[in-house]
VOMI-983253 format. One record per residue: residue in three letters; x, y, z of N, C-alpha, C in turn. Coordinates in steps of 0.1 Angstrom, whole numbers, padded with zeros to 4 digits, always signed. Atoms other than C-alpha are relative to their C-alpha. Example, Ala and Ser with C-alpha at 12.3 -4.5 7.8 and 13.67 -1.06 7.14 Angstrom:
ala+0009-0012+0000+0123-0045+0078+0009+0012+0000;ser-0009-0011+0000+0137-0011+0071-0008+0011+0008;
***
This chain:
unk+0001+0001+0015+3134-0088-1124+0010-0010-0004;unk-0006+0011+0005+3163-0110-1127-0001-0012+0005;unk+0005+0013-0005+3147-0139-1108-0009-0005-0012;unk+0003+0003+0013+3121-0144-1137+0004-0002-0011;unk-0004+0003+0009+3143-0138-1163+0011-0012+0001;unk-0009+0012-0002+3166-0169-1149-0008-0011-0003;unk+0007+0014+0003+3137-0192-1146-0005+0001-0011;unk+0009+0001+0019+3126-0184-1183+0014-0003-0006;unk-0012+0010+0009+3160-0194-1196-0003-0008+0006;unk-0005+0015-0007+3163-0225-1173-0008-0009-0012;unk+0008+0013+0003+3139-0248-1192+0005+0006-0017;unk-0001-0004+0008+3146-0232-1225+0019-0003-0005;unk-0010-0001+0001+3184-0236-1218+0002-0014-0001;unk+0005+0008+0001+3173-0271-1211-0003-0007-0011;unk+0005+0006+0018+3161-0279-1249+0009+0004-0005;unk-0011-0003+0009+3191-0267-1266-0007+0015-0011;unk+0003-0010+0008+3196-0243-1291-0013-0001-0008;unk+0008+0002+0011+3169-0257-1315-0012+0009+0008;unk+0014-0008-0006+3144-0240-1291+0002+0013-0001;unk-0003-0014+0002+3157-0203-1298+0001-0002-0018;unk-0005+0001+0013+3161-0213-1336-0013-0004-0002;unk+0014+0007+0007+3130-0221-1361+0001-0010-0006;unk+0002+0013+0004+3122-0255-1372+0011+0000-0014;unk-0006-0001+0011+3147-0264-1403-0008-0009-0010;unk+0005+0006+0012+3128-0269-1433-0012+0010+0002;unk+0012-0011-0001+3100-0245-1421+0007+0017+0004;unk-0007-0014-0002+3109-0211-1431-0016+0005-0005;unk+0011-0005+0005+3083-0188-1427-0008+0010-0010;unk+0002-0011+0008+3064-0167-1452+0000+0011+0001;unk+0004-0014-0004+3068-0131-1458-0007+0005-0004;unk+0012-0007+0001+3049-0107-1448-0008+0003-0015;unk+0004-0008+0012+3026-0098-1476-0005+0015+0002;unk+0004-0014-0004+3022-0060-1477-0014+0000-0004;unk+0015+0002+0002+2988-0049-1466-0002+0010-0012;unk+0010-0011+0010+2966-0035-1496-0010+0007+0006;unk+0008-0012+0001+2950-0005-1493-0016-0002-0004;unk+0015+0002+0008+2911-0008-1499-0007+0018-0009;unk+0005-0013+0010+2912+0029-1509+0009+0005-0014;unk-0008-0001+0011+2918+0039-1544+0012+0008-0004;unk-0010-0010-0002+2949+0052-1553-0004+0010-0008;unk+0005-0016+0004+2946+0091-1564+0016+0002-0007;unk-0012-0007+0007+2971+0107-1588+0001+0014+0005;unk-0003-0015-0016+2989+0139-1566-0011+0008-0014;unk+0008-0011+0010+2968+0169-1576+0004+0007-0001;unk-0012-0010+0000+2988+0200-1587-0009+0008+0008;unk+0010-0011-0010+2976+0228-1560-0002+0008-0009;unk+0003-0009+0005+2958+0255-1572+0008+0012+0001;unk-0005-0007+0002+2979+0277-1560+0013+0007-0007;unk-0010+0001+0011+3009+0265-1577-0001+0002-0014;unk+0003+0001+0012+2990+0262-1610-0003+0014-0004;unk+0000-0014-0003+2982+0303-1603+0014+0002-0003;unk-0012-0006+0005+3015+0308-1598+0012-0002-0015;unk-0006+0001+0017+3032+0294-1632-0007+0006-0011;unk+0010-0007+0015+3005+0309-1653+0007+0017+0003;unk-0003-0012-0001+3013+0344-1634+0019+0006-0005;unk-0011-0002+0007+3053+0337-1640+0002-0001-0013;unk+0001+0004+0008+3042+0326-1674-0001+0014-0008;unk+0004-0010+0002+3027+0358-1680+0005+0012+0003;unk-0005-0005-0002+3049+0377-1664+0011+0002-0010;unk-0014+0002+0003+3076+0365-1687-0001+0003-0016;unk+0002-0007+0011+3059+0372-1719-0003+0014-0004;unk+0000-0015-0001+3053+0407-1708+0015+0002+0002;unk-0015-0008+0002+3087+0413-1701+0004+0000-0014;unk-0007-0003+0017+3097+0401-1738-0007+0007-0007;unk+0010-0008+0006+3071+0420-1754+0001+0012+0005;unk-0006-0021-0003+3085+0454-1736+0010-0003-0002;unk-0012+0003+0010+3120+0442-1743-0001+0003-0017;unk+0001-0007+0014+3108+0443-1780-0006+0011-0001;unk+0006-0013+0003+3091+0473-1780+0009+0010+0004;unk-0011-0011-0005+3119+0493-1763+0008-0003-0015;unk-0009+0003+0008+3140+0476-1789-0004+0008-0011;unk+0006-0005+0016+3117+0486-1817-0001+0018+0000;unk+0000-0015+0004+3113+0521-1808+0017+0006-0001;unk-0016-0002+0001+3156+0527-1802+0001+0002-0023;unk-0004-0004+0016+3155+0519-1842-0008+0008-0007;unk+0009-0017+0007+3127+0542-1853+0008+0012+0004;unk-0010-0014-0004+3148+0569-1833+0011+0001-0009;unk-0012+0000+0011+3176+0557-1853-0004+0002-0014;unk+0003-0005+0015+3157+0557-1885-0006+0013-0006;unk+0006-0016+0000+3140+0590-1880+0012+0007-0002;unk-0009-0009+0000+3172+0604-1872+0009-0003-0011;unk-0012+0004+0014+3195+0588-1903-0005+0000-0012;unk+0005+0007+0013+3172+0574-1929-0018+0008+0006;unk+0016-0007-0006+3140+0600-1925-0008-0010-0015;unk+0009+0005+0010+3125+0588-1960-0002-0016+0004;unk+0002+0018+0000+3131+0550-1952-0011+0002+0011;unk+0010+0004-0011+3117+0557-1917-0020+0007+0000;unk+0018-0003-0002+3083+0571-1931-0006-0016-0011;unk+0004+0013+0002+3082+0539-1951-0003-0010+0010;unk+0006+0012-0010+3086+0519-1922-0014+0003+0010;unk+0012-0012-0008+3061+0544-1902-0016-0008-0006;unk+0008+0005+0011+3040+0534-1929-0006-0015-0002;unk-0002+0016+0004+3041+0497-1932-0004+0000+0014;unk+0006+0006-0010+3036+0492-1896-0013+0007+0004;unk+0012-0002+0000+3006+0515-1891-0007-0008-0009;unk+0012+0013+0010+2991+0495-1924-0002-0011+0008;unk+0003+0011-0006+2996+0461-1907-0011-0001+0015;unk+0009-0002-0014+2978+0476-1873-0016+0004-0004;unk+0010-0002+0005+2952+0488-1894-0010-0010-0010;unk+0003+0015+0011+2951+0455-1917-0008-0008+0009;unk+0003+0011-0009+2946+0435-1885-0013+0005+0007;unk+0012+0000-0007+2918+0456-1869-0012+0000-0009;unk+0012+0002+0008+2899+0455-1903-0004-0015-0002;unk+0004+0014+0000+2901+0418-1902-0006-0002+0019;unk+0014+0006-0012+2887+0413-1866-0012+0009-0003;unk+0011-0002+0006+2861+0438-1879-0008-0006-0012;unk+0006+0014+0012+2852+0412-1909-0005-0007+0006;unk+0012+0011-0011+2847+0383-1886-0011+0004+0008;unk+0011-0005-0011+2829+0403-1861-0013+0000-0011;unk+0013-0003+0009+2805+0414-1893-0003-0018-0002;unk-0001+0011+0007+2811+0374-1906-0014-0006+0009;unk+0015+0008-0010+2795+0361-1871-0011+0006-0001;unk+0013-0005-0008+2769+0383-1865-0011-0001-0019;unk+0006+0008+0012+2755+0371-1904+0001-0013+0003;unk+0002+0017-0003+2759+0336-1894-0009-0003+0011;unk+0008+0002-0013+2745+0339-1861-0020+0005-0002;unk+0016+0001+0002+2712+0358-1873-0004-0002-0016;unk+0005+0007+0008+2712+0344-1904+0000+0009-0018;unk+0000-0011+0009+2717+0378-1926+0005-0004-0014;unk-0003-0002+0013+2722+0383-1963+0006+0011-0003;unk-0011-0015+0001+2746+0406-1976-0008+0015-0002;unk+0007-0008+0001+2720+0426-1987-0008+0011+0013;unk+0005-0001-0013+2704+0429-1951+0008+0008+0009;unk-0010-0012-0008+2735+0448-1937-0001+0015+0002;unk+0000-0013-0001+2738+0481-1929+0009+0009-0014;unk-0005-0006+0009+2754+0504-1952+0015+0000+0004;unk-0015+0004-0004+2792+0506-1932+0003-0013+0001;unk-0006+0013+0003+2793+0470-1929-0003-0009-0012;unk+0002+0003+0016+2781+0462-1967+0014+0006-0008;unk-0010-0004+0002+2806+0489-1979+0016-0007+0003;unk-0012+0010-0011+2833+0470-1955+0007-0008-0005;unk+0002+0013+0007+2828+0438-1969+0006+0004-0014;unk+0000-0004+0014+2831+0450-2005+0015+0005-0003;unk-0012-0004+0003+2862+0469-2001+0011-0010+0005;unk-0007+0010-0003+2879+0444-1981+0000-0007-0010;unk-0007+0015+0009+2876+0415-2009+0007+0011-0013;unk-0007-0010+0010+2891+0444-2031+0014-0003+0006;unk-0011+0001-0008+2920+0443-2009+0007-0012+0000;unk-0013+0018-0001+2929+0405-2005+0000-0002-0017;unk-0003+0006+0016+2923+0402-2039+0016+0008-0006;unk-0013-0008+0002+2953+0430-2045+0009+0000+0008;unk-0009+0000-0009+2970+0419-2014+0007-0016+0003;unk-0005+0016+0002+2975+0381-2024+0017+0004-0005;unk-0014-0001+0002+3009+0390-2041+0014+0003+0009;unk-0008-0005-0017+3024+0408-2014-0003-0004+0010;unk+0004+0009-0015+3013+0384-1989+0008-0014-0001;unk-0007+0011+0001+3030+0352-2008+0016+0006-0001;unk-0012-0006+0002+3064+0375-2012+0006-0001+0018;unk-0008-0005-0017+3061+0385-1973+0003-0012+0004;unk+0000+0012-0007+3058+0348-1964+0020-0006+0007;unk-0011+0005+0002+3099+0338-1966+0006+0007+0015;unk-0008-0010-0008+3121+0351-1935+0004+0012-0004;unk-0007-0011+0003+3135+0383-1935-0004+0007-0010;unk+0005+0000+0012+3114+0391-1967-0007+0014+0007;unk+0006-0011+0000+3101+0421-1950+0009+0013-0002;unk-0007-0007+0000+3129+0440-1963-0003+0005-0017;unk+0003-0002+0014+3122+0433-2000-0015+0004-0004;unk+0017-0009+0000+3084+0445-1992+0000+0009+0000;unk-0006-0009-0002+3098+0475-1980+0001+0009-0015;unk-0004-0007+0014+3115+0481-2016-0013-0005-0008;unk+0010+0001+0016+3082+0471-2035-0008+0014+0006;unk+0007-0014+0000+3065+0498-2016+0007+0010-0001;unk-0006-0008+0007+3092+0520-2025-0006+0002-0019;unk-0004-0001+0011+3093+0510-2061-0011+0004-0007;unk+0013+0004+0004+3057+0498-2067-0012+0001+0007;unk+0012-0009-0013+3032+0516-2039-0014-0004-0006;unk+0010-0004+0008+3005+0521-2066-0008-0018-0005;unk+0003+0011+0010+3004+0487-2082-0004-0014+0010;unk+0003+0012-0008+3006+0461-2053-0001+0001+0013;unk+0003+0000-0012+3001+0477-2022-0017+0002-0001;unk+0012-0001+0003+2967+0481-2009+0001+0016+0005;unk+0001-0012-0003+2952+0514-1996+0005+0005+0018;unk-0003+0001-0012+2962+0507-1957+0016+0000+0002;unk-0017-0002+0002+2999+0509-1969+0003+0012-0005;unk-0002-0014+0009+2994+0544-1988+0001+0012+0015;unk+0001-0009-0005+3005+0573-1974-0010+0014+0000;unk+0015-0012+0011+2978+0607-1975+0005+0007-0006;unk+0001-0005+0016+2999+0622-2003-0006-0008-0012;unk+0002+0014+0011+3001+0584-2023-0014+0003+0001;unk+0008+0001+0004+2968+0585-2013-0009+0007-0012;unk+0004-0009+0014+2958+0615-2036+0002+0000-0016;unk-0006+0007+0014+2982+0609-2058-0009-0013-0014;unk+0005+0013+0006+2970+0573-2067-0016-0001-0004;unk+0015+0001+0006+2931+0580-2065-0001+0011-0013;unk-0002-0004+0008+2940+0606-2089+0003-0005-0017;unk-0002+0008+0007+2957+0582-2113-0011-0007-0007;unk+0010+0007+0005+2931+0560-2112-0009+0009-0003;unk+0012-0013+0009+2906+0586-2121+0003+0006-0015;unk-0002-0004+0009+2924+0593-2149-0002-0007-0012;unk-0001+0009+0008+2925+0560-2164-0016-0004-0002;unk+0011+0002+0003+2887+0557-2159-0006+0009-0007;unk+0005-0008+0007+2883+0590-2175+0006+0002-0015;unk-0005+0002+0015+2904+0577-2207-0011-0009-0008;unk+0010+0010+0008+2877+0551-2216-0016+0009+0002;unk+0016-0005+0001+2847+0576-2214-0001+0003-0013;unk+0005-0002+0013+2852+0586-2249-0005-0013-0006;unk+0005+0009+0004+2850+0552-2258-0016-0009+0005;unk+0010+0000-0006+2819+0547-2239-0012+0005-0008;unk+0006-0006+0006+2801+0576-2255-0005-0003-0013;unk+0001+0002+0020+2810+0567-2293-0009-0013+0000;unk+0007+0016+0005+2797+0528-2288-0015+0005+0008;unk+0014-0004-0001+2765+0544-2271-0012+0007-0007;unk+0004-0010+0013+2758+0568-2297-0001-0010-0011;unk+0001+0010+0013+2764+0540-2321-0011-0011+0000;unk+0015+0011+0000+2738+0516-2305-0012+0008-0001;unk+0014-0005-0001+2712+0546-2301-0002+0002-0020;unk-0001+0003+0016+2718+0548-2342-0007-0011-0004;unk+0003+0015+0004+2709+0511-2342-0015+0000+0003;unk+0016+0002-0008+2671+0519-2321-0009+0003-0015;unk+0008+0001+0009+2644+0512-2343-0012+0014+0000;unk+0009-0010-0004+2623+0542-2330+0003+0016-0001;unk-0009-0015+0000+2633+0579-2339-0003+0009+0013;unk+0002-0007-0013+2621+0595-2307+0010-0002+0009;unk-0004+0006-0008+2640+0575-2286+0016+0000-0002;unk-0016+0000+0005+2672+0576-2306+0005+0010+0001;unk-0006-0019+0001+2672+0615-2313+0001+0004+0018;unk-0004+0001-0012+2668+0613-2272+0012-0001+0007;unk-0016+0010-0006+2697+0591-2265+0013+0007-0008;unk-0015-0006+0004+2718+0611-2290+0000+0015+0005;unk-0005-0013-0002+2715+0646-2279+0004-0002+0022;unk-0005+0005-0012+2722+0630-2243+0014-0002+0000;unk-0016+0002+0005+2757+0619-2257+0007+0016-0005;unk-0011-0012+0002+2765+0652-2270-0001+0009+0006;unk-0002-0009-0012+2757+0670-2241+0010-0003+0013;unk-0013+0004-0008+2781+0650-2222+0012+0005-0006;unk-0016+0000+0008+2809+0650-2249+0002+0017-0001;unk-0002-0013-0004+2800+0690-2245+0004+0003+0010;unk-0003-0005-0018+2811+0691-2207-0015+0003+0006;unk+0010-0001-0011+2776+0695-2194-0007-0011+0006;unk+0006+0007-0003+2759+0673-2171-0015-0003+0000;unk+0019-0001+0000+2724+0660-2179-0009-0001+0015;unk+0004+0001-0014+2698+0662-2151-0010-0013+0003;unk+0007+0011+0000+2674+0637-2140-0007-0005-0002;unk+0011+0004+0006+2650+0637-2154+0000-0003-0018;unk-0002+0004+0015+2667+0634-2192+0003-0013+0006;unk-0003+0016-0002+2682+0600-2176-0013-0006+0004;unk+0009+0013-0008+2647+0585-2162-0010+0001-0015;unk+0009+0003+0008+2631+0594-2197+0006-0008-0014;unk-0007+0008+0011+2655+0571-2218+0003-0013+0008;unk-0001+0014-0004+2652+0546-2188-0007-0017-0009;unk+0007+0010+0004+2631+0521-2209+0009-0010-0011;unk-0011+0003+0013+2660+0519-2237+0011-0010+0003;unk-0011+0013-0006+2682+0498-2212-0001-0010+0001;unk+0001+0010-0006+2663+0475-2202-0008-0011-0009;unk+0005+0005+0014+2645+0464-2238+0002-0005-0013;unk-0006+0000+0014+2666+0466-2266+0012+0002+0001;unk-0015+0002+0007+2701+0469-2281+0009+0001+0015;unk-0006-0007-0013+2714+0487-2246-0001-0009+0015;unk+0003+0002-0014+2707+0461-2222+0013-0005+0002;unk-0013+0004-0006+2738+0445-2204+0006-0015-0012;unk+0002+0009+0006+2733+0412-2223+0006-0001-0013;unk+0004-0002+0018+2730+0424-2259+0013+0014-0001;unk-0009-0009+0005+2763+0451-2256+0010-0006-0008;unk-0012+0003+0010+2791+0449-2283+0011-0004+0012;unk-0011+0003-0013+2820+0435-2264+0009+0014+0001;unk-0013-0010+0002+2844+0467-2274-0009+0010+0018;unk+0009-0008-0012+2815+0484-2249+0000-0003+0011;unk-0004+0012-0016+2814+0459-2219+0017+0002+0001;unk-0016+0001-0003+2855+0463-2221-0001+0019+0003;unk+0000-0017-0001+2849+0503-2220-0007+0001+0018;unk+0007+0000-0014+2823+0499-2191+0013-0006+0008;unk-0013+0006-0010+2850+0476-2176+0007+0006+0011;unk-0015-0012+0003+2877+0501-2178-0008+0007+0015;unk+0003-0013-0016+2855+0527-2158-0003-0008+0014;unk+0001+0002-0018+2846+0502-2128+0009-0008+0006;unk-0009+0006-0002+2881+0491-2128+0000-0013+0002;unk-0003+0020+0008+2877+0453-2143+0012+0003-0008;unk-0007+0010+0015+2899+0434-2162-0006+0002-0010;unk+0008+0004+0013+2888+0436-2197+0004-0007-0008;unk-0001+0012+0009+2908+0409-2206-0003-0012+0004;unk+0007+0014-0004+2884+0382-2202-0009-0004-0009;unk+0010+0004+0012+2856+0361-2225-0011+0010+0005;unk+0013-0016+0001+2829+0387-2232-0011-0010+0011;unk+0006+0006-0010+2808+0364-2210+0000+0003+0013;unk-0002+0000-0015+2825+0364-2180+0000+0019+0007;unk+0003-0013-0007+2830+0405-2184-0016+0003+0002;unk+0018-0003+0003+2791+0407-2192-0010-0004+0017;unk+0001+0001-0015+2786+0389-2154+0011+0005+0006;unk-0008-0010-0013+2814+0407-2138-0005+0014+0003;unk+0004-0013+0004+2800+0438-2151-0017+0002+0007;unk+0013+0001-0004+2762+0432-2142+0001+0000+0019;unk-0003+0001-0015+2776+0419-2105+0002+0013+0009;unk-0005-0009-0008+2794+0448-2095-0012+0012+0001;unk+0010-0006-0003+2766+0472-2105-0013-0003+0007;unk+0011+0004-0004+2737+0454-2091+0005+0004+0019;unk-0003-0003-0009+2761+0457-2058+0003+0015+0005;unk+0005-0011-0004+2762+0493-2063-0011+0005+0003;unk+0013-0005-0001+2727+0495-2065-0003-0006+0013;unk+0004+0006-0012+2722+0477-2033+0008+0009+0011;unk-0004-0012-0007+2745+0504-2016-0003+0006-0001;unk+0004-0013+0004+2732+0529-2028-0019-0005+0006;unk+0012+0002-0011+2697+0515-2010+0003-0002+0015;unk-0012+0000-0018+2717+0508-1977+0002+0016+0002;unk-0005-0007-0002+2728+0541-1981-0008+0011+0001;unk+0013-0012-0002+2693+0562-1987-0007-0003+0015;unk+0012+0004-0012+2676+0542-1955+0015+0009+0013;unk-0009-0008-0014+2709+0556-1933+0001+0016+0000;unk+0002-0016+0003+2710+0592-1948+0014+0007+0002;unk-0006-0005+0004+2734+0612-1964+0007+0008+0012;unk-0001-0011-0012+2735+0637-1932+0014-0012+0013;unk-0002+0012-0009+2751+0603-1911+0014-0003-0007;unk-0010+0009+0003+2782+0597-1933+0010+0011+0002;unk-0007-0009-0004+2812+0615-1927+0008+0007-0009;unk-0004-0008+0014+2836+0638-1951+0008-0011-0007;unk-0008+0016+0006+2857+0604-1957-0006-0006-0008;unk+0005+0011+0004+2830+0586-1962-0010+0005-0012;unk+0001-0003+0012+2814+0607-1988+0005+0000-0011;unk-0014-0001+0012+2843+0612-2008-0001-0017-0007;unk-0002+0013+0005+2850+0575-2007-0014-0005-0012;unk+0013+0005+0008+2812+0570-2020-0003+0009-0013;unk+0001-0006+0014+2811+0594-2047+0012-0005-0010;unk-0011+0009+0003+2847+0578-2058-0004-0011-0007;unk+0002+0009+0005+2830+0550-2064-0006-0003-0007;unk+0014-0002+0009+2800+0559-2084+0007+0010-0011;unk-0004-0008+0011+2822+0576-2108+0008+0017+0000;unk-0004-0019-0002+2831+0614-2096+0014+0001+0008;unk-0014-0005-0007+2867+0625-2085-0001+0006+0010;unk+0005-0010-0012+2857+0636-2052+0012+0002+0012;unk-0008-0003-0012+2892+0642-2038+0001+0013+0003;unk-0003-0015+0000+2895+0681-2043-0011+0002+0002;unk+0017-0006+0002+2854+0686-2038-0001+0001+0017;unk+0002-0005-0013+2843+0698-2007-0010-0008+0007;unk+0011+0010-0009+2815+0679-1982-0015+0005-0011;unk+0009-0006+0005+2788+0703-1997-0004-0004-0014;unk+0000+0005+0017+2794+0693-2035-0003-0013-0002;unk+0005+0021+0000+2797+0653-2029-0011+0000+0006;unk+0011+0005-0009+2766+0654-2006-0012+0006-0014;unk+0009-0003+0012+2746+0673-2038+0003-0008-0013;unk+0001+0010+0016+2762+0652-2067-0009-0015+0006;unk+0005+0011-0002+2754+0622-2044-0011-0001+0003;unk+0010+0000+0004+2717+0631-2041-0005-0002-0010;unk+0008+0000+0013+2711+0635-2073+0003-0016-0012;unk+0001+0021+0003+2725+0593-2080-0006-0003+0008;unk+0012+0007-0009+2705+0583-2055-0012-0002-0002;unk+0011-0005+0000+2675+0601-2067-0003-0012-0014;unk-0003+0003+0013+2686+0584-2103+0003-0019+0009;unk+0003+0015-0006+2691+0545-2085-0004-0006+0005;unk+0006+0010-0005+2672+0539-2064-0015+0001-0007;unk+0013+0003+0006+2644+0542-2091+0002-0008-0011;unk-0004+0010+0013+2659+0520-2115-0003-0016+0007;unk-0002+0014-0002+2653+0481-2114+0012-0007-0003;unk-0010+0010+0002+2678+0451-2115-0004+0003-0016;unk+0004+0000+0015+2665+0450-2152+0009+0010-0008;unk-0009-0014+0009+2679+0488-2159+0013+0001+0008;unk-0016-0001-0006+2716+0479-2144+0008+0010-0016;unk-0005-0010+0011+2723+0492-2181+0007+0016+0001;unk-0003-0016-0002+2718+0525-2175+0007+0008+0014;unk-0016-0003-0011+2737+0527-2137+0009+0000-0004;unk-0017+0000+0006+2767+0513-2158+0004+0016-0006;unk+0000-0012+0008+2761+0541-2180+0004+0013+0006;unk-0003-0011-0010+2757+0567-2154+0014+0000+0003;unk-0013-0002-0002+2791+0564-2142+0008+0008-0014;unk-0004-0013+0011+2801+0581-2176-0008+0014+0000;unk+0010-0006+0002+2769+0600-2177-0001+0012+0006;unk+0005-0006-0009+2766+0615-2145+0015+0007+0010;unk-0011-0004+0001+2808+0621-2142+0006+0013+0004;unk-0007-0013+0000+2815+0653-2143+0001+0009+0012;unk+0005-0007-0016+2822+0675-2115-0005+0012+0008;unk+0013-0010-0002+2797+0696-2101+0005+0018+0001;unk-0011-0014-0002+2807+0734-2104-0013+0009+0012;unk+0012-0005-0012+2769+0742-2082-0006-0012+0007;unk+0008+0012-0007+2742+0719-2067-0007-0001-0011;unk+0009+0003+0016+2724+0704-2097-0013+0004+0003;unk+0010-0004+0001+2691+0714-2101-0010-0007-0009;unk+0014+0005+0011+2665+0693-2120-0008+0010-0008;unk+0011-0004+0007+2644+0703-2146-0009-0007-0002;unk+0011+0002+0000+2609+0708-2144-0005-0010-0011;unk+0008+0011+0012+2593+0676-2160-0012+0008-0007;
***
């Protein structure tokens, strides 16, 4: 091996350095780095990595979410045990909000399934027509206390309005079931202050009918009310023509009368006789449309709640009445609405005074 490597210096050793050294003035180019003909790829996160952050993700919001909940029950314990009356207020307040929230995913749910097949309010069933109905009662009475709660920490001074002011600006999902009695009470009382005024301007328009049959009718109708007895159904279907013709129709009432009707279906009556005259027509025509909802599902199908609530609303105090009594008063409106037309909304307004009173048997018609 070192015989080769002698004679490969020799001749090399021979030419001098310049032969171990590169030309001067020729310096060679560098390398250019090879290019790739395949595209470059951006890394891909593994799947299983992307698994595992979602699962510590999730993990980590469940821990704070039982951290607060431990937290939250510690102060109920404390409020139960120090502050019992605050803590049925707060008792109170958070069951409403759990109950606020599952009646609004029950809204949408009803919202889509009308958008999707295309339904009309009318076309609903009787629980989700009722639904609807009461709900826009609700936001509409629940706007105040919704811009109050908005502020930080403001859920303290909510607190004291449902102390102070229960009745006035809470809705019904915030009442407790005494308030609740209490309050539908109240209101029953205030619908049962404008019946006299009801009667006197009815009696005064049947005075005004050009026909004496029809008038001597319509007045011994009024003073059998203003006597405590309830007429039956067949005095109300033979004075039906008087609503929907002459002096008595919705259109053609004195305003003092439209502000009286008002009163009983808990309107505003301070508004232009206009606007009460369509607020007033609206709501009843929407009674009458539940009250058809309500014959095709059958009286037998609604529950003791949901009676109560429905005679409540057609006029009768049905918190102290038994299942037996509301399911007989509320035959005998039924029998009475769903034979009336849009035309005789008159005389449903009416009914709500009319038909008021509360039943001491099961009514009984008389033989036409």
């Amino acid at each position: 091996m070192a015989l080769p490597m002698a004679a490969a210096r020799g001749p090399l050793w021979r030419l001098g350095p310049s032969a171990l050294s590169p030309a001067r003035g020729r310096i060679p180019p560098p390398l250019a780095p090879a290019v790739s003909r395949c595209p470059v790829r951006s890394p891909v996160r593994s799947p299983v990595r992307s698994l595992s952050s979602r699962a510590a993700s999730r993990a980590l919001v469940a821990a704070v979410a039982g951290a607060a909940r431990r937290v939250s029950a510690r102060y109920e314990r404390y409020l139960e045990r120090s502050w019992p009356r605050f803590f049925l207020l707060h008792s109170t307040f958070k069951n409403g909000v759990q109950a606020l929230v599952l009646e609004v995913q029950e809204i949408r749910r009803i919202r889509a399934r009308m958008a999707q097949q295309q339904l009309s309010p009318q076309q609903l069933p009787y629980r989700d027509m009722e639904r609807l109905r009461q709900f826009r009662r609700d936001v509409l009475k629940a706007i105040p206390i919704g811009i109050i709660a908005i502020p930080p920490f403001a859920n303290f001074l909510v607190l004291l309005l449902m102390y102070f002011f229960p009745r006035q600006l809470l809705i019904r999902h915030f009442w407790t079931p005494r308030q609740r009695l209490e309050f539908l009470d109240a209101y029953d009382r205030r619908r049962r202050a404008s019946h006299a005024a009801v009667l006197r301007a009815l009696a005064q328009a049947a005075r005004s009918l050009p026909e004496a049959r029809p008038q001597q009718l319509l007045l011994q109708l009024c003073e059998q009310v203003q006597g405590g007895a309830r007429p039956h159904l067949a005095q109300l279907l033979a004075v039906r023509s008087l609503f929907s013709g002459s002096l008595l129709v919705l259109n053609r009432l004195q305003v003092d009368h439209v502000r009286a009707l008002s009163r009983v279906l808990f309107l505003t009556p301070h508004l232009p006789a206009f606007v009460l005259r369509r607020r007033l027509r609206s709501h009843v025509l929407e009674i009458r449309q539940l009250d058809r909802a309500l014959l095709r599902l059958g009286l037998g199908q609604l529950t003791e709640e949901e009676l109560r609530a429905a005679c409540y609303l057609r006029g009768l105090n049905s918190t102290h009445l038994c299942r037996a009594r509301c399911q007989a008063w509320l035959e005998q409106w039924l029998g009475l609405s769903c034979q009336l037309q849009a035309s005789e909304a008159s005389l449903l307004a009416h009914s709500l005074v009319l038909l008021a009173l509360e039943p001491c048997q099961p009514p009984r018609d008389s033989p036409a």
